[in-house]
Structure formats: structure tokens, C-alpha cells
C-alpha positions in Angstrom: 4.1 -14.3 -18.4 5.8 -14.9 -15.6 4.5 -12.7 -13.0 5.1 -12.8 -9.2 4.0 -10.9 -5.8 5.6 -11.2 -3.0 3.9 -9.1 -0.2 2.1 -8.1 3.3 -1.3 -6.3 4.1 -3.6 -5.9 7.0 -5.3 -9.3 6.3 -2.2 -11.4 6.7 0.0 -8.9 9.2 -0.8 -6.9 12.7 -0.5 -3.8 12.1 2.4 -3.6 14.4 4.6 -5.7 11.8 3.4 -3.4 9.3 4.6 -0.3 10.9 7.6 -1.9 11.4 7.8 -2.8 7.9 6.8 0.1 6.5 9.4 1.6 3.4 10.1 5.1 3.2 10.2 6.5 -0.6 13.7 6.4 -0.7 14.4 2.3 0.5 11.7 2.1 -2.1 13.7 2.8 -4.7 16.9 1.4 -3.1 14.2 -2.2 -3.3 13.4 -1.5 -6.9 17.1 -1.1 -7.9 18.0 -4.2 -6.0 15.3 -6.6 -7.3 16.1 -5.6 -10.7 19.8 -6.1 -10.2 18.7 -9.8 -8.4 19.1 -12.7 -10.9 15.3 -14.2 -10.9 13.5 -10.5 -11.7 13.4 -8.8 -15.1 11.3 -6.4 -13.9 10.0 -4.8 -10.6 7.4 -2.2 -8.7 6.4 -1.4 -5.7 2.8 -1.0 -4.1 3.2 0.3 -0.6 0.3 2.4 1.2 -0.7 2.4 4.6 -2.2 -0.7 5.1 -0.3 -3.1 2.3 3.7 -3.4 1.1 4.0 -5.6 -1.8 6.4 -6.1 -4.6 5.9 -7.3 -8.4 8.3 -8.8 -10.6 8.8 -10.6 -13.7 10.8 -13.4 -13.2 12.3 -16.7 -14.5 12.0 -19.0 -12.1 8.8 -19.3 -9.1 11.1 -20.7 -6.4 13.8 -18.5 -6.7 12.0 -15.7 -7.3 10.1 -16.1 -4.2 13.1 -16.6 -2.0 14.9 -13.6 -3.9 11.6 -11.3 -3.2 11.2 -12.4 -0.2 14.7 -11.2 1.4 14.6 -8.4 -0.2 11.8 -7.4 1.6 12.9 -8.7 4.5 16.3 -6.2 4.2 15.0 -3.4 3.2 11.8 -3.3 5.7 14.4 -4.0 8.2 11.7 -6.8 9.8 13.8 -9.8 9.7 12.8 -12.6 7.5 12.1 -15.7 10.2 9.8 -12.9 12.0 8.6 -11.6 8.2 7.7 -15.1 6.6 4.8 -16.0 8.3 3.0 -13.0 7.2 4.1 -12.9 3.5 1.2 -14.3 0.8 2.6 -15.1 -3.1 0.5 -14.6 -5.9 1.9 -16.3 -9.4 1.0 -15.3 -12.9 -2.8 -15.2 -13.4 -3.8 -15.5 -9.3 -1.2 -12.4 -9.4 -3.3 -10.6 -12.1 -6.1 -11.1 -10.2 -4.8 -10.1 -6.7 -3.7 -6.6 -8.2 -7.2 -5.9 -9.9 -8.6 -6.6 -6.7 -6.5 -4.1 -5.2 -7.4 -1.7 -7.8 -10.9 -2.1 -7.1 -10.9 -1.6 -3.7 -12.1 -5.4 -3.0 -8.5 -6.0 -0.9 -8.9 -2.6 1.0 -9.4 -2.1 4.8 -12.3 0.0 3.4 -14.0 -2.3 0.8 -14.5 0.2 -2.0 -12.0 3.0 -1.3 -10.8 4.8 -4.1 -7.6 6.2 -3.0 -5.8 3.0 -3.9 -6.1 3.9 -7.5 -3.7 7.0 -7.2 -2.0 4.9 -4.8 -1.2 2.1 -7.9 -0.4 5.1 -10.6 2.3 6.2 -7.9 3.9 2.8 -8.1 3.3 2.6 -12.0 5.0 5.9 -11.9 8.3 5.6 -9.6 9.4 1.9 -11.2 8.7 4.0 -14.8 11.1 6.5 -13.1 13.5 4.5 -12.2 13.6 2.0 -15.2 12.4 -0.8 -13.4 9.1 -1.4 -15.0 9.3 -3.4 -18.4 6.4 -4.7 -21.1 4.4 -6.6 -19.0 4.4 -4.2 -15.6 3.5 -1.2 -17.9 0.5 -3.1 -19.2 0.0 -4.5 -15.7 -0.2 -1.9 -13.9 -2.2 0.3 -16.9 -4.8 -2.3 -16.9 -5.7 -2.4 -13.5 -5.8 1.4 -13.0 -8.5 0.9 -16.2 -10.0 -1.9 -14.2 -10.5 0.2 -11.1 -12.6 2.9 -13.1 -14.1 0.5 -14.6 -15.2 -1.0 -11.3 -16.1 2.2 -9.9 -18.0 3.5 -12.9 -20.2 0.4 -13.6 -20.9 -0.9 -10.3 -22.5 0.7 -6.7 -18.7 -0.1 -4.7 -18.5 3.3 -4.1 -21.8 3.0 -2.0 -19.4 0.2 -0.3 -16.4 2.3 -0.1 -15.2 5.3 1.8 -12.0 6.5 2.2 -9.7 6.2 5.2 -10.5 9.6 6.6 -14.3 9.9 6.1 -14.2 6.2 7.7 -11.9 7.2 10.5 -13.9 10.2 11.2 -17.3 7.7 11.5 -15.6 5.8 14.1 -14.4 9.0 15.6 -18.0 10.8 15.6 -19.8 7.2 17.0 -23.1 7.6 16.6 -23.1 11.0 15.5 -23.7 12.2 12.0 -20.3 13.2 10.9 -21.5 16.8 10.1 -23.2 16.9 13.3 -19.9 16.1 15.1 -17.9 18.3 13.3 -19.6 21.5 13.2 -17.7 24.3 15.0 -15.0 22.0 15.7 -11.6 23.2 15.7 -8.8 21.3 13.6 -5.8 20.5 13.0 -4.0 18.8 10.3 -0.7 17.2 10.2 1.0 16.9 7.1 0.2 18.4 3.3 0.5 15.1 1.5 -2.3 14.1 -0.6 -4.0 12.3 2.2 -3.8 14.8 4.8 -5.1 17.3 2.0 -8.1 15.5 1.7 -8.5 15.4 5.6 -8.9 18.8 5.6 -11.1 18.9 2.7 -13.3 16.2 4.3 -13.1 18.5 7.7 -13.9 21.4 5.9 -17.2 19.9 4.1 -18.1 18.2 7.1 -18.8 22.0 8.7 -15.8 22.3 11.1 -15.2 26.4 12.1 -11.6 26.0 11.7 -8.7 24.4 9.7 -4.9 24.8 10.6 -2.5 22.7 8.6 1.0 21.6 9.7 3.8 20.7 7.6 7.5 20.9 7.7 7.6 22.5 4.2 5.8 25.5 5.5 4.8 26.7 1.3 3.0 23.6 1.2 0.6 23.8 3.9 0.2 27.6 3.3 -0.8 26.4 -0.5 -3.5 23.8 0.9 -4.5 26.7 3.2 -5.1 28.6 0.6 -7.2 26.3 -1.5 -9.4 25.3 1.6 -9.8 29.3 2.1 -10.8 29.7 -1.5 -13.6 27.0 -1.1 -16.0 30.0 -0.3 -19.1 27.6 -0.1 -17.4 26.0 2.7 -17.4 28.4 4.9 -14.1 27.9 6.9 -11.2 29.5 8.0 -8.0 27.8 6.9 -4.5 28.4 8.2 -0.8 27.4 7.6 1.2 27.1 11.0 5.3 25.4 11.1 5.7 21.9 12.3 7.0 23.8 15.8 3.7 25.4 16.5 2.0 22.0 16.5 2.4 21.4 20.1 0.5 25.1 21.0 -1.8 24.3 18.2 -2.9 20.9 19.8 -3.7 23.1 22.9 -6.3 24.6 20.7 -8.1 22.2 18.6 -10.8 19.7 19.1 -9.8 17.0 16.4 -6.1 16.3 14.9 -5.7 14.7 12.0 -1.9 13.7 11.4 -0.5 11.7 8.1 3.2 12.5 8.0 6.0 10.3 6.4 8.0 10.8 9.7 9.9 7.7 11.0 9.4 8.9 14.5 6.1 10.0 16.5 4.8 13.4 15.6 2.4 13.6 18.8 4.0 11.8 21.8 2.0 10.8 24.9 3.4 13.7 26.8 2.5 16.7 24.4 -1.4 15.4 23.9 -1.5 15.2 28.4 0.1 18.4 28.0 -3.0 20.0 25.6 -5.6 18.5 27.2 -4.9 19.0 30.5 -7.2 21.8 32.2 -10.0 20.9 29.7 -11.5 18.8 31.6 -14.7 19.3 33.5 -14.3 18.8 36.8 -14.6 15.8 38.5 -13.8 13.4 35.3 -12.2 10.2 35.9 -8.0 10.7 36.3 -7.0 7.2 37.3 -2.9 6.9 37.4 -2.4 6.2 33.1 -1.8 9.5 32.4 1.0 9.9 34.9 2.7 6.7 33.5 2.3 8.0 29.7 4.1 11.4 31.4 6.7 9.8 32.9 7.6 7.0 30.8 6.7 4.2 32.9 7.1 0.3 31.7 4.8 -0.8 33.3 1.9 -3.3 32.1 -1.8 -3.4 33.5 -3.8 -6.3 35.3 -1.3 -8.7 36.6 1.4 -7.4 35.1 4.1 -5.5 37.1 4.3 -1.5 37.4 7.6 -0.2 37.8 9.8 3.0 36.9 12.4 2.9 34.1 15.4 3.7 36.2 17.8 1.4 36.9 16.7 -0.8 33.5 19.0 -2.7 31.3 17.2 -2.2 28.6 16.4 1.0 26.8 12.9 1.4 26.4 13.1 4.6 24.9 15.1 3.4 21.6 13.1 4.1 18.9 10.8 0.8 17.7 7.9 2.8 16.6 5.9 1.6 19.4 5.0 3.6 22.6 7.9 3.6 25.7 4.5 4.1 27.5 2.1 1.8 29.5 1.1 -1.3 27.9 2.8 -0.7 24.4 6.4 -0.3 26.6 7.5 -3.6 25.4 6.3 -3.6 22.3 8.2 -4.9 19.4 10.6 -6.4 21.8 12.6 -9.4 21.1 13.1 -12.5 23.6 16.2 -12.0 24.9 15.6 -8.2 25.6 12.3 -9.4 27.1 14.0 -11.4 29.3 16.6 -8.9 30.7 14.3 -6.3 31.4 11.6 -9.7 33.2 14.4 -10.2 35.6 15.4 -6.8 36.4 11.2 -6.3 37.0 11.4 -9.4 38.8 14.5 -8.2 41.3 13.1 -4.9 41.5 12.4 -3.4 45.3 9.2 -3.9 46.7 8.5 -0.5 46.9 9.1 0.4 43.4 6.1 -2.2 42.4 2.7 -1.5 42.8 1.2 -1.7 46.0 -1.1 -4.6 45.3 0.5 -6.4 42.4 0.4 -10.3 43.0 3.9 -11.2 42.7 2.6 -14.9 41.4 0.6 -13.3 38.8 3.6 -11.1 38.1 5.9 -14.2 37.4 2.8 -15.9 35.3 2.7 -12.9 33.3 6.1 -12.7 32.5 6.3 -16.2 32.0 3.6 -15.5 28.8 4.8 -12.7 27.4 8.4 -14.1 27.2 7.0 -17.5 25.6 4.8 -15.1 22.9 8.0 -13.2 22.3 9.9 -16.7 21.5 7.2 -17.8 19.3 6.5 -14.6 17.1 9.8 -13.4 17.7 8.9 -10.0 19.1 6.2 -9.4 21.1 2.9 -7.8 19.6 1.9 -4.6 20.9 -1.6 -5.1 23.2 -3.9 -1.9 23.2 -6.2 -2.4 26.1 -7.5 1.0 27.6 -9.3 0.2 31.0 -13.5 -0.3 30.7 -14.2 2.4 33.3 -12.0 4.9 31.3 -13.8 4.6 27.8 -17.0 4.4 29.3 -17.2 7.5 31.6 -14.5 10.0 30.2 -15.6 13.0 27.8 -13.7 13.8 24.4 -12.2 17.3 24.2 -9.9 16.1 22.1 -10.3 13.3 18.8 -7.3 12.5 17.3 -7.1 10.6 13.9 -3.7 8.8 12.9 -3.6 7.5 9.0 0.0 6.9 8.8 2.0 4.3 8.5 4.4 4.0 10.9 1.9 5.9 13.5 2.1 9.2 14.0 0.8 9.3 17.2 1.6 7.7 20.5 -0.7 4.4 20.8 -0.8 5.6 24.4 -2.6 8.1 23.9 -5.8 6.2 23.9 -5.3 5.8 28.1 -5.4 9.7 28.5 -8.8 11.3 29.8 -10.4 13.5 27.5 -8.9 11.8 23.9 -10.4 9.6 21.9 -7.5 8.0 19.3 -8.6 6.8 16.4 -5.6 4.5 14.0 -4.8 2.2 11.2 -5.1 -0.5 14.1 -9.0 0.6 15.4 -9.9 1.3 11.6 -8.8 -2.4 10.8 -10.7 -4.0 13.5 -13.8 -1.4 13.0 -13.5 -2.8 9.5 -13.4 -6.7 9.9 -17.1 -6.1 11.0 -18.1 -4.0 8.2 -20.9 -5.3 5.9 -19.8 -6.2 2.3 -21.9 -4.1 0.0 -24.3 -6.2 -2.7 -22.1 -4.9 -5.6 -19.2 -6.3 -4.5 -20.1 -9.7 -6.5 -20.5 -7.7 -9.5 -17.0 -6.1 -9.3 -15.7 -9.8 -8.6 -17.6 -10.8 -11.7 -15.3 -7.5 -13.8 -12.2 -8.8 -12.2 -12.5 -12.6 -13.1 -13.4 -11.1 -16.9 -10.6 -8.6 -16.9 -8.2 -11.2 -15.5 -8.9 -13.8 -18.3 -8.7 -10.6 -20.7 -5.2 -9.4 -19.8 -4.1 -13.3 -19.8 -5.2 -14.0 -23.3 -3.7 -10.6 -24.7 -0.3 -10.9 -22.7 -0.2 -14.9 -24.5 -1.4 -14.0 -27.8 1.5 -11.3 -27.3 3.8 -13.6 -26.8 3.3 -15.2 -30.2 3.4 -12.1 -32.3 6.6 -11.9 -33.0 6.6 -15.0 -34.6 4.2 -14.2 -36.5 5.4 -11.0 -37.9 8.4 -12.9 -38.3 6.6 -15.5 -40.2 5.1 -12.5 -42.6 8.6 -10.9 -43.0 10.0 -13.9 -44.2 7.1 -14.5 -46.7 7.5 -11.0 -48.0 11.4 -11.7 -48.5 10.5 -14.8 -50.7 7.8 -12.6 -52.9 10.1 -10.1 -53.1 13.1 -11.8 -54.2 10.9 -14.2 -56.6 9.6 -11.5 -58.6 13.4 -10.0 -58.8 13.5 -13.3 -60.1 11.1 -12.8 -62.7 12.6 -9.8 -63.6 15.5 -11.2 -64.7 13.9 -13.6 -66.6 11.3 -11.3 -68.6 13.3 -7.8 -68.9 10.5 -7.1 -71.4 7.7 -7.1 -69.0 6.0 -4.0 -68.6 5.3 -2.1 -65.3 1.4 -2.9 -65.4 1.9 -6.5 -66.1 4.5 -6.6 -63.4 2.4 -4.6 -61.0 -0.4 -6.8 -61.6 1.7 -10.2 -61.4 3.6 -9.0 -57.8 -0.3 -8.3 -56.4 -1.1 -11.9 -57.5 1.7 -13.5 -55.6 1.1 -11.2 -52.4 -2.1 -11.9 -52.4 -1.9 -16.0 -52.8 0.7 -15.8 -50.0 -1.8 -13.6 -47.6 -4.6 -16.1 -48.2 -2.2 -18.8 -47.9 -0.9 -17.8 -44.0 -4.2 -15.8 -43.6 -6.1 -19.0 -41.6 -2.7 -20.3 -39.7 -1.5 -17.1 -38.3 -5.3 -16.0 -37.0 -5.7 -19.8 -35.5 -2.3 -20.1 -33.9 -3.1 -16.3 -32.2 -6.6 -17.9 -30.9 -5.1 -20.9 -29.7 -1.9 -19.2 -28.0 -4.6 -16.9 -26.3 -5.5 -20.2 -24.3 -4.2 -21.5 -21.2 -1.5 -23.6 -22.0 -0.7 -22.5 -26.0 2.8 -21.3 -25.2 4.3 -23.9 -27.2 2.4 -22.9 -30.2 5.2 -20.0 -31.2 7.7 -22.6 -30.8 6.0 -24.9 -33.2 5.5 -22.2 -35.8 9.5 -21.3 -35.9 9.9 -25.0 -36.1 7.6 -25.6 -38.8 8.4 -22.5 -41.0 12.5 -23.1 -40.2 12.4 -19.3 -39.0 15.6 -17.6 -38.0 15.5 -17.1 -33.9 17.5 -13.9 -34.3 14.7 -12.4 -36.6 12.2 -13.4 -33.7 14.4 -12.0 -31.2 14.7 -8.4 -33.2 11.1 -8.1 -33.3 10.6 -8.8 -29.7 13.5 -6.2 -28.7 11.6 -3.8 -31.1 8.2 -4.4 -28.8 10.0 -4.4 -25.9 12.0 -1.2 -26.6 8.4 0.6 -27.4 7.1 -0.6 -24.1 9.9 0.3 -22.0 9.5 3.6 -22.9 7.4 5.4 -19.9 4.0 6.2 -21.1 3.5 9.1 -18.3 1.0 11.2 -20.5 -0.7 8.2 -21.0 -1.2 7.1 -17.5 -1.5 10.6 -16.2 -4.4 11.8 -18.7 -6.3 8.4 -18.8 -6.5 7.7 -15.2 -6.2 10.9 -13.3 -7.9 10.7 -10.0 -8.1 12.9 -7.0 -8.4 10.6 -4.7 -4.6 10.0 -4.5 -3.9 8.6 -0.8 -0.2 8.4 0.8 1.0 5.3 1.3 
């Protein structure tokens, strides 16, 4: 076995790079194709979900596997691979078996525990079965650690641990509050009729909200999950399809948005969330000037950092980087250079298009920083920082809840009065702090067994087909010795020769009976690879005879298993990646 991981998640990325990085279903497949096509990889899948992007293969050689996998990614997340490489974590052979049934169990999640990684890895299983690119040993990779996971989940508390994204997001959304306190009689909205916004509006709709309309560009789909949530009479809501262009009236109307899309762009800018909570407010909240500069586009930074319009600018903030082209995500994402340009132009800029009290020392320091962060990391991190006063004081008429990856919604959001945003950036930092639940040992105790498990069968597979070799050719020499015998006593008589050829067999099955069980227990071992090799050599077996018997297994194996995977390890909690 020769298996390798190259990959990203939220414990060795920002979730900026990850956005950035993040691979529609289509470069997926272009990624798959091209790994397989690469020199070092036999095989190839993908696991790529909101908070993780990684990429198995089966290769030949470590080093040039790594390098192969590793600009692969780099291309095809478009995140190039100086800026990429820091970030990256490799896994090889067992430490790679053992990463994934992690994963699988939820130990690697931003939510310890969460169970929507399991449909998450049976979508991955699935598309490299799909497309060909999953061989032998990814079929019974990925199998095993969708077996592990219900294993982990059925014999341990982790679910007690666990939530998933949405009913966590919806905690840190609610505060203190009981979710079903929060919700009840809310108004909602729901962007997107994937599996994850589906169960969003299932979670909504047990949590006691009075209303649920759902959004999606195929407009059968969301009337479908509209139709379910309707049918859930217990529930007790009202459920509603609406067209993607009836979002921004719908926003106008709800008290909590929930948006999980696979758009590239944003769904809910800055401008249409000012736009539907503006005259919801009670009088005499806090205004401050944010929401003017989310309005109007501004580039301007907080603190010491300068506050200027956009005209004029030789650098176009608006081009799409998946970051915000408002307040203090405006540079986001941008390189040094571009950094640069756009310093000096703030720097030249008229007095009376800065702020009226910006420190023009403090200005230069600033610039100064973010230009030496930009050179070091090569783009410069996006920087959330809503003002104390504003988070503090301001009422929520309207929660918003982004789970996708790229974001949905404008990160500038969070500096508009009356909206309390809620992403896969908050949930990660909400998460670091979490408490790690008592049977998370025990599932770590099921991974390190299941790990050694899948090791000894995948090397005491290896050796198989030397043995069946070794048993084909000893059935060759009984056969053609009592052919032999034949032709020496025509006279012999069927029972007699019956009896004799059971003789012979069974001498021969006694004789290889010991060998061929004690080479299987020692190639199960770390480090009894060489054991086939000896056998061939010892018993002077023909290679190509090894070889057909291993194109035999591998030509079962290759063969997707769908029903197999589908039936055995169905699970609702399917989440979009």
C-alpha cells in the first residue's frame, strides 16, 4: 500500500485561503482526471466540504507523489502553490489511513462529532467510482472508513460531542438562548436546496420557527423541499418555494437567513442586507458611518488606517476575489504589488477625501504593515473586526447564517446595525474553544484498532496472489501426475483412481497447509512485504501467473460497488461540501 494525502482544512488554513481554494464539482473531476493521468498516482479521490480539500492517491513514489499532488492542487484551486504550501499537511500510508478514519469519525471536524462528513466521504467514494479514478485499495479505503464512522457513532457517546454545522451555527446565532426559544415565530429564509441547506430548514422547522421560504435557482427543487417541510404536520410550519430573484424582497421579510449555495460569487451583498434591514430599526439605535461604506463601496480600513472613496483607484476593488469590496475586508486577498499601487494612490490622495481625523503617520505605519504581511503570506488575510460599541449595543432583526464555502454572504455584513452574521470563519473560532467530549478517547481507541485492521488485510492482500498462485501450480502437478498414472495403469478402476487422486490432493493440502497460513500472518505485519517475493522465489513461480491473478482482483475491485456503498452506509446526514 502505497497511499498518500495531500490536503488543507481549517486546522492548517484561514478560512480565507480556503474559500479561495475551494473546487467546484466540475474542477473536481477535471483534478481526478488529471491526477490519474499524472505519472506517480494509480489512483485518486477527492474529499472537499466546507471546511477541508484534500486529495488521495495511490502512488509509486512519496516524493514525487507529493510534489505531483501538490500542484495539482495548486492549479486547479487556482491558489498558487508558493502561497498554497505552507498550509498543505501529507499523510503517507498507515498515518494516511488513520487521518481519513478520523475524518470519518468526526475527530478532524470543526464540529468534533458531526455526522455529515460521513455522506460527505460516500460523495467522494462515489464521483472517483464515477469517473474511474478509484481502484482496489480507494474502494476499500474509502468503504472502510464510512464503516468506521458508524462504527464510531454507534458504539461511542461522539454524537453527544457532535452537532452539525447548522444546529452549531444556530447556537452561536441564538447566544445564550435556547435555540427553540430563539427560533419560535421567527421568520426564515433558506438559500439553496442542497442537502445542507435542506437540513437548515428541517433544523428551523423543528426548532419552532412560524415560517420557512426556500430559495433556489432550480425552482422544482426548492418547491420539493417545500413540500416535504409542509408535509411534516407535527411541525407545525408553513413552508414555501420562492425563485432565486425574489430573494432580495424575501430578505426584507425574514428574521434569520440561512444561505448554502455552490455559487462562485456572493448571494447576499452588503448592499441588499442594508437594504432589508433598513427601517427595522427601533429608533434611536446606534448608525455609526459602516453602513454607508458597505453601501457605497468604500476601501477604506478602520483605526489608523485610511478612509477613502474608490474613484480615481488604480486598482479594481470590485474584481471578484471572494472577499468583500467593503470596509475592512476591501483589500482582502490582495497581492503585494496590487497592495502597493492602491498604498500610494491612498497615500497621494487629497486631504479632503481622507477622514477628517486620520493621523497621516499612523496612516503610513499602517500601510507600511499590511504591505510587509502581504509580502510575507503573499496576499493579505482578510481581518473581520466589527467595532466594540456596535456588537455591544445594536439589536438583531436580522441573523444570517453562511455554511458555504466560498461565502455566500458579504463578510461586511457583520458592520451593519440590526445583523448578526454568523460563518465558517465565526464557527471555526467559536469551535477552537469547544470542550472535547469524554468519548472522544474511545473513538481514538476504534481508529488506532481499525487502522491496524485495514493495514494487516491490505498486506496480507498483497500476498494472495502468490499464494493462489502457489495452489494453482500444485494442482497442475497433481493433475498432470495422475494423467501420469493413467498412462501407466490403464486398468485401474474409477474407485481406485478416485481414491488414489484424493490421496495425493490431500498430502499436497497438508503439505502447503502450514506455509501458506504462516507467510499470510507474517505478511500481515509491518514490514512482511518481502515475504511474497520469497515465496515466488522459493517455489520458482511464474510472475505472469502472479500477475493474472492480481489483474483478476483488481478487475473485481474496479468495478463500482454503488449498491454496496449506498445500502450499507446510507445516511441522512449528507452535508455539501
Amino acid at each position: 500500500m502505497s497511499l498518500l494525502v495531500v490536503g488543507l482544512s481549517h486546522r492548517s488554513a484561514p478560512v480565507s485561503v480556503l474559500e479561495r481554494a475551494a473546487l467546484p464539482a466540475d474542477t473536481q473531476a477535471k483534478l481526478l482526471q488529471d491526477s490519474v493521468a499524472a505519472e506517480p498516482a494509480a489512483e485518486a479521490a477527492v474529499l472537499a466540504t466546507c471546511n477541508r480539500i484534500e486529495l488521495y492517491a495511490d502512488v509509486d513514489k512519496f516524493h514525487a507523489g507529493v510534489a505531483e499532488l501538490s500542484t495539482l492542487l495548486a492549479q486547479h484551486s487556482g491558489v498558487g502553490l508558493d502561497e498554497l504550501t505552507p498550509y498543505l499537511y501529507v499523510h503517507y500510508e498507515d498515518r494516511a489511513v488513520h487521518h481519513l478514519f478520523s475524518v470519518a469519525c468526526g475527530l478532524d471536524s470543526m464540529v468534533v462529532g458531526e455526522g455529515q462528513i460521513l455522506g460527505q466521504i460516500k460523495d467522494a467514494l462515489a464521483r472517483a467510482q464515477e469517473l474511474h479514478t478509484a481502484g482496489r485499495l480507494l474502494n476499500d479505503l474509502f468503504q472502510q472508513a464510512l464503516r468506521v464512522g458508524k462504527r464510531a457513532h454507534s458504539e461511542t457517546g461522539i454524537d453527544r460531542a457532535g452537532q452539525s454545522l447548522v444546529t452549531f451555527g444556530l447556537e452561536q446565532l441564538a447566544v445564550r438562548e435556547p435555540v427553540e426559544t430563539w427560533a419560535k415565530g421567527k421568520r426564515a429564509l433558506v438559500i439553496g436546496a442542497g442537502s445542507m441547506s435542506s437540513l437548515a430548514a428541517a433544523t428551523l422547522a423543528r426548532a419552532g420557527v412560524e415560517e420557512v421560504v426556500v430559495a433556489n435557482r432550480t425552482l422544482e427543487r426548492a418547491e420539493r423541499l417545500a413540500a416535504i417541510l409542509g408535509e411534516q404536520g407535527d411541525a407545525g410550519v408553513s413552508a414555501r418555494a420562492v425563485p432565486m430573484d425574489q430573494v432580495a424582497h424575501e430578505l426584507t421579510r425574514a428574521d434569520v437567513a440561512v444561505s448554502c449555495t455552490g455559487a462562485t460569487g456572493l448571494v447576499l451583498t452588503a448592499d441588499a442586507v442594508a437594504a432589508a434591514v433598513e427601517g427595522r430599526l427601533p429608533a434611536g439605535t446606534w448608525t455609526g458611518d459602516l453602513p454607508a461604506q458597505a453601501r457605497n463601496g468604500s476601501a477604506g480600513q478602520t483605526a489608523a488606517q485610511p478612509t477613502v472613496a474608490d474613484e480615481g483607484c488604480p486598482v479594481d476593488l470590485s474584481a471578484p476575489r471572494g472577499f468583500s469590496v467593503a470596509g475592512e475586508a476591501a483589500v482582502a486577498g490582495m497581492d503585494a504589488a496590487s497592495l502597493e499601487q492602491h498604498a500610494a494612490w491612498v497615500d497621494n490622495a487629497p486631504a479632503e477625501r481622507r477622514e477628517e481625523k486620520a493621523d497621516p503617520q499612523a496612516e503610513a505605519d499602517a500601510i507600511a504593515a499590511l504591505v510587509a504581511a502581504a509580502r510575507v503570506s503573499g496576499r493579505l488575510p482578510e481581518r473581520r473586526r466589527p467595532l466594540p460599541s456596535a456588537s455591544a449595543a445594536r439589536p438583531a432583526v436580522l441573523a444570517l447564517l453562511d455554511l458555504a464555502m466560498p461565502r455566500d454572504i458579504d463578510a461586511a455584513v457583520h458592520r451593519i446595525p440590526g445583523v448578526r452574521l454568523v460563518d465558517i470563519e465565526s464557527l471555526a473560532e467559536a469551535s477552537a474553544d469547544a470542550p472535547m467530549a469524554a468519548d472522544v478517547e474511545q473513538v481514538r481507541g476504534i481508529v488506532s484498532d481499525e487502522v491496524a485492521a485495514f493495514g494487516a488485510a491490505q498486506r496480507a492482500a498483497h500476498i494472495t496472489p502468490t499464494v493462489v498462485a502457489l495452489r494453482t501450480m500444485a494442482a497442475d502437478v497433481v493433475a498432470s501426475e495422475i494423467a501420469r498414472l493413467d498412462g501407466r495403469l490403464p486398468g485401474l478402476g474409477d474407485k481406485q483412481r478416485a481414491e488414489i487422486t484424493q490421496t495425493v490432493r490431500r498430502v499436497v493440502d497438508k503439505l502447503l497447509h502450514a506455509p501458506t497460513v504462516r507467510v499470510k500472518q507474517l505478511a500481515s505485519e509491518p514490514g512482511g512485504a518481502g515475504y511474497a517475493d520469497a515465496l515466488r522465489t522459493l517455489f520458482d513461480l511464474d510472475p505472469q501467473t502472479v500477475a493474472a491473478v492480481s489483474r483478476a482482483d483488481h478487475l473485481t475491485a474496479d468495478r463500482p460497488n454503488a449498491d454496496h456503498v449506498n445500502n450499507e452506509n446510507d445516511d441522512p446526514n449528507r452535508g455539501r461540501a
